[in-house]
C-alpha positions in Angstrom: -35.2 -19.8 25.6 -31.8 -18.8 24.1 -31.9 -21.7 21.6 -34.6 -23.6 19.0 -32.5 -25.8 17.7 -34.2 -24.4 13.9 -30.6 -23.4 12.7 -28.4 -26.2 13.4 -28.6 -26.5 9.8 -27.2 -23.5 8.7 -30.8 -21.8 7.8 -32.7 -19.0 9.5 -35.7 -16.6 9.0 -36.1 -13.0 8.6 -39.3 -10.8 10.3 -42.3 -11.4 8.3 -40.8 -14.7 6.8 -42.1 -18.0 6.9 -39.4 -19.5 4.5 -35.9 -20.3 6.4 -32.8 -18.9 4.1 -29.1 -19.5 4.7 -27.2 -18.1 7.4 -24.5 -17.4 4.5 -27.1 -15.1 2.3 -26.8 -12.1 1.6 -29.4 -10.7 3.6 -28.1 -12.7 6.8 -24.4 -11.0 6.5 -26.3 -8.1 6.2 -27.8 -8.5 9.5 -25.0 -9.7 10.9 -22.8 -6.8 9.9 -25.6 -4.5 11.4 -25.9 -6.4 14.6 -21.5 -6.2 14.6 -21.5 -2.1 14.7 -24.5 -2.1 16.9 -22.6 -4.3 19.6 -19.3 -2.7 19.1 -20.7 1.0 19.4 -22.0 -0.8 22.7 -18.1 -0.3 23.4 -17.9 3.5 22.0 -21.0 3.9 24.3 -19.7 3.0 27.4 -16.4 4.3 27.2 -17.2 8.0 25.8 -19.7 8.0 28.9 -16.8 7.6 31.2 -14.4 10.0 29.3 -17.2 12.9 29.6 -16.7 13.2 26.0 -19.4 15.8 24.3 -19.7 17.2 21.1 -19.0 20.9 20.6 -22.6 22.2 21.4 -23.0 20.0 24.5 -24.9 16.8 23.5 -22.6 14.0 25.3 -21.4 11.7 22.6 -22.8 8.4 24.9 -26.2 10.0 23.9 -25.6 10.0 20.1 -24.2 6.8 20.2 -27.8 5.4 21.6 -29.6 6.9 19.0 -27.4 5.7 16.2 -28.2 2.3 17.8 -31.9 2.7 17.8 -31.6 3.3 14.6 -29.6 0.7 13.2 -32.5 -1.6 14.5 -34.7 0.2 12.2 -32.3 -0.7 9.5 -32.2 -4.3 10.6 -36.4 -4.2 10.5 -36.1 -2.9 7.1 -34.0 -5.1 5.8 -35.7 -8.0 7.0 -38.8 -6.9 5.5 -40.8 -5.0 7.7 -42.6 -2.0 6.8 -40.1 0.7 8.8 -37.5 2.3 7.1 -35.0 5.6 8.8 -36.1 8.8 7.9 -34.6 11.9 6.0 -34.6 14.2 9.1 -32.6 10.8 10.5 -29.8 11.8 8.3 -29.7 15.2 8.2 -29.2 14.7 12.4 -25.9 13.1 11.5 -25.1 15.4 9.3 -25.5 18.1 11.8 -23.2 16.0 14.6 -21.0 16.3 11.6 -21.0 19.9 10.5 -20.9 20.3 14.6 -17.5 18.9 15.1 -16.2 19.8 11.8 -15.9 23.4 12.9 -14.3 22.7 15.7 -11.2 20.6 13.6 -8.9 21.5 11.2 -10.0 20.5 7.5 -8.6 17.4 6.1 -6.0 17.5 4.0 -5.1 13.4 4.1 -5.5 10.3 5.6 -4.8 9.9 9.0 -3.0 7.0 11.4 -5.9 5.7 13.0 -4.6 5.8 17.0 -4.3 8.7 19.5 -6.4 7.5 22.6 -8.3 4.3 23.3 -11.4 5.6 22.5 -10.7 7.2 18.9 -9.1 3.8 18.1 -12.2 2.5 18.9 -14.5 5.2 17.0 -12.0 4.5 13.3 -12.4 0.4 14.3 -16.5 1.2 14.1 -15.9 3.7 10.8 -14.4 0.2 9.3 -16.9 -1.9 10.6 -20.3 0.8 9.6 -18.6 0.4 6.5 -18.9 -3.4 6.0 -22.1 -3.2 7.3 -23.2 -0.6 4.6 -21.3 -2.3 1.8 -23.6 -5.8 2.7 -27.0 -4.0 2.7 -25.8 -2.3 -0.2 -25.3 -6.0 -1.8 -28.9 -6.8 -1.1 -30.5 -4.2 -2.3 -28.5 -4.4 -5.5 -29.2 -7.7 -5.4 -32.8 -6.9 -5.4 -34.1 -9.3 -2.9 -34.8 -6.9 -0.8 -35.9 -3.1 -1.5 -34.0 -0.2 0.7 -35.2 3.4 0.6 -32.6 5.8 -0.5 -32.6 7.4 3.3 -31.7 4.1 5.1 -28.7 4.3 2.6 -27.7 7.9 2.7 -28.1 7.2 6.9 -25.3 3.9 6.6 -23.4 5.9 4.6 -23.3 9.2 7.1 -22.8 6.6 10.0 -19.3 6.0 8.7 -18.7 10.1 8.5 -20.1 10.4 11.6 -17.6 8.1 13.5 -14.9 9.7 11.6 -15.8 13.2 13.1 -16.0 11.3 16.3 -12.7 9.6 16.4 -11.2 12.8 15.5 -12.8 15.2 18.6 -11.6 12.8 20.5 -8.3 13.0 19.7 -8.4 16.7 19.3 -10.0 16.6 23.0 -7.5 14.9 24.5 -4.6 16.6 23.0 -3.8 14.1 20.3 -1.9 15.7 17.3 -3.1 13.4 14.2 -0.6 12.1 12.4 -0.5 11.5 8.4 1.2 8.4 6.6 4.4 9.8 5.3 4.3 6.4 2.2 7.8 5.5 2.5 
C-alpha cells in the first residue's frame, strides 16, 4: 500500500525507530535532501546513457551514476540509524572518477557559467542539490542526534566534486567552451 495514513500529522519514523519525529526535523530534511539528488541523478542517469557519455578511461558515466545512488542509500540507512555506513575505498573511487577527468580538462582558474549542453546543466543543478543534501546531514550530525562516520562525510562532500568533473567532460565532450563570469 502507498499510503498509512501515520503521517497525516506531520510525524514520521526513521529505520530502527519506534518513536514518530517531525517531518520538519532535522534528520527528515536530511533524508529528504538525500532522496532529492538520488531522484534527480535518476535524470543524469538516463540522459548520459543516451549521450554515450564515458569518462576518459571508458567506464560510461550512466554506470557511475548507479553506484553513486547505491550509495546514497547507504547514507540514508546511516543516517536513520542503521548499523551501515560508506566506506573509505567508497571515496577514494570518486576521487579517482575525479583525478580521471581532471587530466583530461584544463585546470580551473574561476568560476564557471553553469550551461553548455542539457546534460552539464543538469550535472551543476545536482552539484547544487549534493550540496544541500551534505549541508543537512552535516546539521545532524553537528546536531548530535545522530552520529556520521567521517567517510560518509568525506563521500557527500566528493559527490559534489564529482558532479562538477562531470558537468565539465560533458561540456568539454561536446565541444562546449566554458565560459567565466566577467562581474560587471
Amino acid at each position: 500500500m502507498l499510503y498509512t495514513r501515520k503521517g497525516d500529522n506531520g510525524t514520521t519514523k526513521t529505520f530502527g525507530c519506534d518513536q514518530r519525529i517531525s517531518k520538519s526535523s532535522a534528520i527528515a530534511e536530511a533524508l529528504g535532501s538525500l532522496d532529492e539528488i538520488n531522484s534527480f541523478l535518476g535524470i543524469c542517469k538516463v540522459r548520459s546513457r543516451k549521450e554515450e557519455l564515458s569518462i576518459p578511461d571508458g567506464t560510461p558515466v550512466y554506470k557511475i551514476i548507479h553506484e553513486i545512488q547505491k550509495n546514497l542509500f547507504i547514507i540514508q540507512a546511516e543516517l536513520a540509524g542503521a548499523s551501515m555506513s560508506i566506506d573509505e575505498p567508497k571515496v577514494k573511487e570518486l576521487e579517482s572518477i575525479i583525478d580521471s577527468i581532471e587530466k583530461e580538462l584544463k585546470p580551473i582558474k574561476s568560476f564557471f557559467i553553469s550551461g553548455g549542453i542539457e546534460l552539464a546543466a543538469f550535472f551543476d543543478t545536482a552539484r547544487t542539490i549534493a550540496r544541500r543534501a551534505e549541508r543537512r546531514v552535516t546539521a545532524v550530525s553537528d546536531e548530535g542526534r545522530q552520529e556520521i562516520k567521517a567517510s560518509t562525510k568525506a563521500y557527500l562532500n566528493r559527490l559534489s566534486s564529482v558532479l562538477y568533473a562531470l558537468a565539465r567532460l560533458t561540456n568539454h565532450k561536446f565541444g562546449i567552451t566554458e565560459e567565466s563570469p566577467n562581474y560587471k
